[in-house]
N, C-alpha and C positions, 0 to 999 in steps of 0.2 A: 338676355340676362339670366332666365332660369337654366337656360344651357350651360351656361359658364359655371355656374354656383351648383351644377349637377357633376359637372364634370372636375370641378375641385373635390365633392365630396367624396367622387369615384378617388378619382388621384389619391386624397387621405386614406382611404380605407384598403388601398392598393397596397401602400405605403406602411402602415399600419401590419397589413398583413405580412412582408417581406419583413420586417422588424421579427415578427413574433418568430417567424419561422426561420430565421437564423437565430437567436433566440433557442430557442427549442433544439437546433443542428450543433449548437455547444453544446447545450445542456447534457445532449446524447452523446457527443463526443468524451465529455469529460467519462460520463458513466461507464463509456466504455472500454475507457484507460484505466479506472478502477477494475473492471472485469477480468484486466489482464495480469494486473497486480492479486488479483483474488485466487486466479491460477498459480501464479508461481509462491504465492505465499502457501496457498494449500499443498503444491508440493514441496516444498519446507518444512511445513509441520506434518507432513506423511515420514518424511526424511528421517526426522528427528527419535521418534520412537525404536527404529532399528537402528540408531546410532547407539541408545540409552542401552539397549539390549546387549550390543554386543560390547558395550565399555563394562557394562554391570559381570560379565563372567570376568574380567580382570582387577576390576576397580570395586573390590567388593567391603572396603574402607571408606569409603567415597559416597556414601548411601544418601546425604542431604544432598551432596551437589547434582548426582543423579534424580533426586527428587526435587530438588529447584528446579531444572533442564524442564521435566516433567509438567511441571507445576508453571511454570512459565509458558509453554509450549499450549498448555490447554487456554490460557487467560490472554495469549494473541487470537488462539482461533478464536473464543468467544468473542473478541473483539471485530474481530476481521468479519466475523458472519451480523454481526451488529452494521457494520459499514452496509457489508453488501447489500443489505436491506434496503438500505438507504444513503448513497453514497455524498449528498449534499448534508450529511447532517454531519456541524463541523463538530461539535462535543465530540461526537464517537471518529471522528479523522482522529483527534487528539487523542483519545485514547488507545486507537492503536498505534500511533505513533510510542506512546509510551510505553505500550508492551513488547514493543518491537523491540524498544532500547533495553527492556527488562529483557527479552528472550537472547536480544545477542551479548547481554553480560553474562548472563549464566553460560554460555554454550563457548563463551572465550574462555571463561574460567575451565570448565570440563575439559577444553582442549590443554588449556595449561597444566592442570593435573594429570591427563592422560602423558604426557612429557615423561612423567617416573615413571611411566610402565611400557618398559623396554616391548614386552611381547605386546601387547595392545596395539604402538605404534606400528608392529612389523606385521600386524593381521589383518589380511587382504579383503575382507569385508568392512573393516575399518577405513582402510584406505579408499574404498572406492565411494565409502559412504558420503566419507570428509569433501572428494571431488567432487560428488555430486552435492553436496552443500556447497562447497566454494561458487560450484557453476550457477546453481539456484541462489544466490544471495547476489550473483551478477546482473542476472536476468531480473531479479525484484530490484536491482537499483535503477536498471533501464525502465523498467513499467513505473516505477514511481517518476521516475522523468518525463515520461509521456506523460502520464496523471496530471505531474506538478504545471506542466505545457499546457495540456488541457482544459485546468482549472485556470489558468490566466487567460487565457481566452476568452474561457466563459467567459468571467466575470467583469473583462474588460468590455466585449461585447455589450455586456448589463449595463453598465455602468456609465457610457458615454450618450452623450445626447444626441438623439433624440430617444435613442433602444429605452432608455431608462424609464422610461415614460410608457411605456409599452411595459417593462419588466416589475416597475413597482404597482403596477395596475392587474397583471396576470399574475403574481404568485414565484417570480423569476428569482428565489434567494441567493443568497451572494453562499459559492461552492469553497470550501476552504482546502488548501495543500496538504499535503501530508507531512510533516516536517519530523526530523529526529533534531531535539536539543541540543544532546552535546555532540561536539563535531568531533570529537573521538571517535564517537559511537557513527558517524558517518561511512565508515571504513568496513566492507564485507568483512565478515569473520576470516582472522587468517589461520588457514592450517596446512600446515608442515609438516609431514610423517616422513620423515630422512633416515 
């Protein structure tokens, strides 16, 4: 009898333990789909600064929208470096989600305005800049897709019984998506220099 009642409590704590440790193999999984979103957003906001640069010798009317660009550009990164820190923390998911939607209005808008300036459009640093933003806003819709993959996982893992039990006992918080609001705003920045 003491054998049996030794070897069920093996069995639980066995049990118990493969729980935590997938558990823990989401948790790091998700982390680490942010990490790659934290890549290609930091090269975005590297991107963006020699964008402003070289629109501002044409676009020298244009002084707010280049300073929103700016202005917008700093208040993702703050944001983004807030996640990184801590990628389960869903307030700051939302808030960069929100700056994301703030940073790709203003930088539609500059591309719009860039439209009236014939030489701007035909300046070959311009151009290459624009491609490499178009490419980097590809690559951050794929890493938020892993992310958004990731963070289902997790949280499905948590979530189901018996994991749950394990997760609401260890600290396992529920990891939230990254979402853009409007579904306009879902669409990479489009730019056209023809």
């Amino acid at each position: 009898m003491e054998w049996v009642l030794l070897i069920l409590v093996i069995l639980l704590v066995v049990f118990a333990v493969v729980i935590y440790n997938r558990l823990v193999t989401a948790r790091n999984r998700y982390k680490n789909a942010f990490a790659q979103i934290d890549v290609q957003l930091t090269r975005r906001y590297d991107l963006i600064p020699n964008l402003v640069e070289v629109a501002q010798r044409y676009m020298s009317h244009e002084k707010d929208t280049l300073e929103a660009v700016i202005k917008a550009r700093n208040q993702a990164l703050g944001s983004l470096k807030e996640v990184a820190a801590d990628p389960g923390n869903a307030e700051a998911i939302q808030r960069l989600g929100a700056s994301e939607q703030g940073l790709s209005g203003v930088l539609g808008r500059l591309f719009a305005l860039s439209e009236n300036y014939p030489d701007l459009k035909a300046n070959q640093n311009m151009m290459q800049l624009s491609e490499e933003l178009t490419s980097t806003e590809n690559r951050v819709a794929f890493a938020r897709q892993a992310f958004n993959d990731a963070v289902m996982h997790y949280n499905t893992t948590r979530e189901v019984f018996p994991n749950n039990l394990i997760a609401n006992n260890f600290g396992f918080r529920p990891a939230a998506l990254l979402e853009i609001d409007a579904p306009e705003k879902r669409e990479a920045v489009r730019v056209s220099f023809q």
